[in-house]
C-alpha positions in Angstrom: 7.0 -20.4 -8.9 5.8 -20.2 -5.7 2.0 -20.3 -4.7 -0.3 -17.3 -4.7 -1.2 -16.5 -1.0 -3.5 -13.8 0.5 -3.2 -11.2 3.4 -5.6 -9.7 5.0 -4.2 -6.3 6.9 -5.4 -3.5 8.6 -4.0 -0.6 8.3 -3.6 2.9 10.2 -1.8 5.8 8.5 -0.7 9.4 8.6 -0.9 10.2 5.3 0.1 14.0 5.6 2.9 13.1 3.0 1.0 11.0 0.9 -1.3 11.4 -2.2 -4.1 9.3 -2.0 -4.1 5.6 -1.9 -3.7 4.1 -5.5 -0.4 4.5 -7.6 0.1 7.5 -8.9 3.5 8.3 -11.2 5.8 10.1 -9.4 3.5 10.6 -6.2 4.3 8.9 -2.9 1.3 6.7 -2.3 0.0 3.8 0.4 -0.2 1.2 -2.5 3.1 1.8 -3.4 5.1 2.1 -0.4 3.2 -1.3 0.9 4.0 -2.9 -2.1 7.9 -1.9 -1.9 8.1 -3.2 1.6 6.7 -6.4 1.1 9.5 -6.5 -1.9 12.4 -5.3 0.7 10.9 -8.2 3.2 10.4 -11.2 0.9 11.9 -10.5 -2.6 9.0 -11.1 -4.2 6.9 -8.6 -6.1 3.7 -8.8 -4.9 0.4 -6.5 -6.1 -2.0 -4.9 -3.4 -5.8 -5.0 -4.2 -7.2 -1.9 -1.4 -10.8 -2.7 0.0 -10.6 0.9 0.5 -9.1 4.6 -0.7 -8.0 7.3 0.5 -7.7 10.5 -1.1 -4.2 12.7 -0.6 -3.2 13.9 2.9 -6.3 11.8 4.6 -5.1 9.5 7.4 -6.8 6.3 8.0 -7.2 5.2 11.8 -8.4 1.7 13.0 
C-alpha cells in the first residue's frame, strides 16, 4: 500500500452547474468531480477534506 501523501490546492471555479461543494447523491459537486480526476490521473482513490464550502451555483475565485 502506498503512503498517505497531502496536497494542498487552490482552487477557482464556475460553479453555475454545480450544487454546492460536498457530495451530494446524484448532484454534480466540486468534491466529487476533484476526487474523480485525481482517480482518472493516478488510479488511486483518494478522499478530499475542503477547508472551505460552497453552496450550489456559487463560484469561488482566487
Amino acid at each position: 500500500m502506498p503512503s498517505a501523501q497531502n496536497w494542498l490546492l487552490l482552487l477557482t471555479y464556475e460553479g453555475t452547474c454545480y450544487h454546492g461543494w460536498q457530495v451530494q447523491p446524484n448532484s454534480p459537486t466540486i468534491e466529487d468531480s476533484l476526487e474523480q480526476a485525481v482517480k482518472r490521473l493516478t488510479g488511486e482513490t483518494v478522499k478530499v477534506h475542503g477547508a472551505g464550502r460552497t453552496d450550489s451555483g456559487v463560484h469561488a475565485l482566487n
